[in-house]
PAZA-808187 format. One record per residue: residue in three letters; x, y, z of N, C-alpha, C in turn. Coordinates in steps of 0.001 Angstrom, whole numbers, padded with zeros to 6 digits, always signed. Layout:
alaXYZXYZXYZ ...
***
This chain:
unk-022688+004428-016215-022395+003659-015030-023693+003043-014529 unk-023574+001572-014629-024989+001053-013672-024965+001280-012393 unk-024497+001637-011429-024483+001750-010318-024826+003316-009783 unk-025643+003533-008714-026026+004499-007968-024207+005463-007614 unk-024232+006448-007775-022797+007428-007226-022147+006655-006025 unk-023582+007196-005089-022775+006823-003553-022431+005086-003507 unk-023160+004495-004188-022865+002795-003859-021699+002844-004833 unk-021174+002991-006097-019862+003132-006441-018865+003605-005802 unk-018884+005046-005082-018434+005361-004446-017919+004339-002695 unk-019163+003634-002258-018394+002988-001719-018080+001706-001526 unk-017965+000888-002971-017570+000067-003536-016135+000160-003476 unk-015691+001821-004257-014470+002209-004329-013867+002448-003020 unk-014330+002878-001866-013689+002725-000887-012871+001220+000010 unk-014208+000117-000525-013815-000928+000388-012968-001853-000324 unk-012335-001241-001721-011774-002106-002651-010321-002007-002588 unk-010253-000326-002740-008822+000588-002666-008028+000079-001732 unk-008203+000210-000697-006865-000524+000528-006257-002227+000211 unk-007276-003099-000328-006663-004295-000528-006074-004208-001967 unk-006681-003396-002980-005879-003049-003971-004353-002711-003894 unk-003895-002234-002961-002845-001452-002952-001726-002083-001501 unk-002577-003221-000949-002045-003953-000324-002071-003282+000839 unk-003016-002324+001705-002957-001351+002292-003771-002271+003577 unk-003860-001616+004422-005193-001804+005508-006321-001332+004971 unk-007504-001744+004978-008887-001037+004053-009360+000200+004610 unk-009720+001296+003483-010526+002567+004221-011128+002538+005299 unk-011408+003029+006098-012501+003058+007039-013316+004433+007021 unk-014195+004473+007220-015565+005263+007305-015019+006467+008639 unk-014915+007601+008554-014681+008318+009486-015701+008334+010912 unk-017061+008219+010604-017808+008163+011671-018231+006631+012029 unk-017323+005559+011559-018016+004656+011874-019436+003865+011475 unk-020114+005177+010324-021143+004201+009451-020464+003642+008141 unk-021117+002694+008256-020599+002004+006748-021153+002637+005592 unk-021784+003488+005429-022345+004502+004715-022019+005795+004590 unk-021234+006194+005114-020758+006986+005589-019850+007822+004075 unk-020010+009209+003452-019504+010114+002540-017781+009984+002661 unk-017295+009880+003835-015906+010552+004281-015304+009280+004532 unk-014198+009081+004196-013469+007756+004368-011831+008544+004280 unk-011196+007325+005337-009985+007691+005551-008750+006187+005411 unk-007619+006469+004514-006385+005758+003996-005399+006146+004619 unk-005043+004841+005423-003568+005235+005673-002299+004465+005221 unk-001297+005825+004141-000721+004967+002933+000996+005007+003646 unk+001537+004289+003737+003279+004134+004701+003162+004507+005832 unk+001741+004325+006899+001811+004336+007995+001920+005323+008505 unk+001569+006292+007790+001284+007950+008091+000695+009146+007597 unk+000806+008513+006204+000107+009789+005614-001400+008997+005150 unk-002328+010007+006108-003846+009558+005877-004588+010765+004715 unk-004816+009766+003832-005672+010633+002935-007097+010312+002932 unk-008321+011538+003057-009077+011565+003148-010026+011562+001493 unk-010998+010715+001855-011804+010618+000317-012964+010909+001191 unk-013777+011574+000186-014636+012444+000551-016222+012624-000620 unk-016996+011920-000659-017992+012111-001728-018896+013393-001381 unk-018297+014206-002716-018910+015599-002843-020359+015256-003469 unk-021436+014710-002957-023021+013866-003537-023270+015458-004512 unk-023545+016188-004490-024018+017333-005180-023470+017636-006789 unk-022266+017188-006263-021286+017663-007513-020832+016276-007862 unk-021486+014872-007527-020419+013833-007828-019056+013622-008258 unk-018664+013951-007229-017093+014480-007284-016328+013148-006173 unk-015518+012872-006672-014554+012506-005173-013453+013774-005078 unk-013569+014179-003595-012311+014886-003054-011169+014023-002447 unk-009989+014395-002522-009212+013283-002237-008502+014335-001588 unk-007897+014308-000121-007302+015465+000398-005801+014867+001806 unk-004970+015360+001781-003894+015120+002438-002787+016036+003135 unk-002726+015858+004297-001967+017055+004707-000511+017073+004628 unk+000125+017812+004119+001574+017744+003938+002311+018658+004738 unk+002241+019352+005720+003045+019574+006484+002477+021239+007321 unk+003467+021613+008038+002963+022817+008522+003642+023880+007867 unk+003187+025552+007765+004021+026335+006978+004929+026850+007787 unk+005920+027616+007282+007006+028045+008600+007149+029653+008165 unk+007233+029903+007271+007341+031245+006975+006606+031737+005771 unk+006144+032931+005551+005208+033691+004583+005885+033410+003347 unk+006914+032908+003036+007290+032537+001435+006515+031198+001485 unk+005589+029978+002344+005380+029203+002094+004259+029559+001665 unk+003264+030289+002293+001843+031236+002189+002375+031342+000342 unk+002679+032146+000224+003022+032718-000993+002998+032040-002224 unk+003796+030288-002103+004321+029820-002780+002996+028590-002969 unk+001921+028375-001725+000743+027782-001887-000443+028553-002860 unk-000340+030287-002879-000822+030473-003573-000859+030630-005115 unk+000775+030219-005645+001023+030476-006609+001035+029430-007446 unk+001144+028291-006268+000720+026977-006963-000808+026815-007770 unk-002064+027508-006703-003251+027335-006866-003318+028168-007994 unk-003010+028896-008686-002921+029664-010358-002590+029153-010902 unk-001844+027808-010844-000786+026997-012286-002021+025735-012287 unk-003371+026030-012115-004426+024879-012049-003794+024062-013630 unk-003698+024165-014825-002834+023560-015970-001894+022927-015924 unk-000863+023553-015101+000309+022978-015349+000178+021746-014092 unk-000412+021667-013062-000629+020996-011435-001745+019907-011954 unk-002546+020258-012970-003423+019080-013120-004500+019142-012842 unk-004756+020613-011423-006075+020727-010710-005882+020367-009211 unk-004665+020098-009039-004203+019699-007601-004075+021825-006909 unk-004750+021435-005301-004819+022618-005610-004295+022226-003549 unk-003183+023407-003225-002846+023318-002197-004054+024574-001191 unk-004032+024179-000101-004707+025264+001262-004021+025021+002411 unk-004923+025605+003373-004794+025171+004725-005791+024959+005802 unk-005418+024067+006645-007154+023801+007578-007129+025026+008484 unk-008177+024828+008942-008662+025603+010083-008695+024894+010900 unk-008188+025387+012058-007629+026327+013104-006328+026110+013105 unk-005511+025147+012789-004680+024674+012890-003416+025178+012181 unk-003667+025476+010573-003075+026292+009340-002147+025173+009160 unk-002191+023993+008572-001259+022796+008005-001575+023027+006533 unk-000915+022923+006007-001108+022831+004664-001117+021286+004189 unk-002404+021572+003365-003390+020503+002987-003561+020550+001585 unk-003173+019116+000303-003187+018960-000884-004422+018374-001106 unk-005126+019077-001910-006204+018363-002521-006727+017798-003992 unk-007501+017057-004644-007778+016540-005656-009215+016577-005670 unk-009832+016985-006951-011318+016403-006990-011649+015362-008416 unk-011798+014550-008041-012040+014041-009625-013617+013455-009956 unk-013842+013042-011087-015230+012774-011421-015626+011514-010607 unk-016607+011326-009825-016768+009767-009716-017835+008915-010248 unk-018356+009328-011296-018783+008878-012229-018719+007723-012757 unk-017352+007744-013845-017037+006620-014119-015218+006446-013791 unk-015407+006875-012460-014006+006097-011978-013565+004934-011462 unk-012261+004519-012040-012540+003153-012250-011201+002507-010937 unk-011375+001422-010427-010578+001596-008769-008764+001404-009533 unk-008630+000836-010900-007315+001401-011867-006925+002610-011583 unk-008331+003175-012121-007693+004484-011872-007370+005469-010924 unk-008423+005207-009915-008126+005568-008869-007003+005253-007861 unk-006417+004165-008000-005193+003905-007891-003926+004337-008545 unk-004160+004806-009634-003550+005575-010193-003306+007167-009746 unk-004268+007422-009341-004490+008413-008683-004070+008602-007559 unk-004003+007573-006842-003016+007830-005353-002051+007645-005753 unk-001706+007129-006386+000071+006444-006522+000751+008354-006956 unk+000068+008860-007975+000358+010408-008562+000203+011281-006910 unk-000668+011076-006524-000961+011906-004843+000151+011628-003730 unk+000441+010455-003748+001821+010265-002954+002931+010747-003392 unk+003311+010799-004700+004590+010894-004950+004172+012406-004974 unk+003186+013379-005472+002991+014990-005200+003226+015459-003966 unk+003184+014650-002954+003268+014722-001496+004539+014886-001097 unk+005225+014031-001738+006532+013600-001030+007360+015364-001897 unk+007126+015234-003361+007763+016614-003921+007300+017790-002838 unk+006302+017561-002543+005782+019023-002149+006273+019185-000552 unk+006933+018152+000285+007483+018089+001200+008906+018580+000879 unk+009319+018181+000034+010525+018547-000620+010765+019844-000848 unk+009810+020477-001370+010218+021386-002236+009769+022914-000920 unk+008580+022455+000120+008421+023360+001218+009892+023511+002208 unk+010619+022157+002063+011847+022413+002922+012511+023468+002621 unk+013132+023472+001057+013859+024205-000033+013278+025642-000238 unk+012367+026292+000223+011589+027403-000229+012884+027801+000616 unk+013118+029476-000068+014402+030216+000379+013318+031376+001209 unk+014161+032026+002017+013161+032739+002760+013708+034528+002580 unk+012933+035029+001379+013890+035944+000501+012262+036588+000030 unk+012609+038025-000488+011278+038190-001550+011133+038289-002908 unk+012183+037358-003042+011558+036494-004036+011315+035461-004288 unk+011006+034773-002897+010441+033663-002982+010823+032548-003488 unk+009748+031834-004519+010050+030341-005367+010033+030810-006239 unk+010620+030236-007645+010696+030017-008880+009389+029602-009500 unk+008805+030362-010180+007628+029784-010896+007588+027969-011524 unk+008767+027702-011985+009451+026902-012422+009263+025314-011620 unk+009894+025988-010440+009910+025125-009176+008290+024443-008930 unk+007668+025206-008773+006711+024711-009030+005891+024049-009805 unk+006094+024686-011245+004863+023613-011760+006329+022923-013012 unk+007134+022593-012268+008442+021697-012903+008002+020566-012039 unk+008814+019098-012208+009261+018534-011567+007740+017205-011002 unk+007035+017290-012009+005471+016265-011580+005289+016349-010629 unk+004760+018423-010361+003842+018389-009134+002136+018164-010151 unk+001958+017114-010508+000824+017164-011346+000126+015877-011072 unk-001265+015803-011054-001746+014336-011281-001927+014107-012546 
***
């Protein structure tokens, strides 16, 4: 890659939103330099890109909803073990708040704004399953179906 990480990096930020016909990223603090940038994709769901400089990484992170009962706990952690079958998509939750939050890290190296578009387009539609599939969790101990989970392109 001829280009410096962070200046690719936010090349890729100010490109992505008109790519995708979107409103353009914006910089969370307001510098144009700024690591942390925020997308907002159908007017609600804001995904955060995030340059990990250490690890030249992009984090790509999105919150999908709140948990309601300990089979959801359960069923976030069982996701984060199927790292193979998920792609590396790996679910949590924030602090203080406890929303459960989908994340991605990918190389940003030589990522290309194709692909990275590609990459949201796979992050939205994981979003929308994983909204889906938190409704559907039965509230039992036994939980989810291994199945359920890493079935159905919860994967990037």
């Amino acid at each position: 890659m001829s280009t410096e990480p962070h200046e690719h990096f936010l090349l890729l930020m100010r490109e992505i939103g008109p790519a995708l016909d979107l409103e353009c990223a914006t910089p969370d603090d307001e510098d144009p330099r700024s690591a942390r940038w925020t997308l907002t994709v159908e007017g609600e769901d804001r995904f955060t890109f995030t340059h990990l400089v250490e690890k030249r990484m992009l984090l790509i992170s999105v919150a999908v909803g709140a948990p309601v009962t300990s089979d959801h706990y359960r069923t976030l952690l069982f996701s984060n073990g199927l790292f193979e079958q998920t792609g590396g998509v790996r679910m949590g939750l924030t602090y203080p708040y406890g929303k459960i939050v989908m994340s991605f890290e990918a190389a940003l190296d030589d990522l290309s704004l194709s692909q990275l578009t590609a990459l949201l387009f796979n992050l939205t539609d994981n979003l929308v399953r994983w909204r889906e599939l938190i409704e559907t969790i039965p509230s039992s101990d036994e939980g989810l179906a291994p199945e359920a989970v890493s079935a159905g392109g919860l994967r990037v």
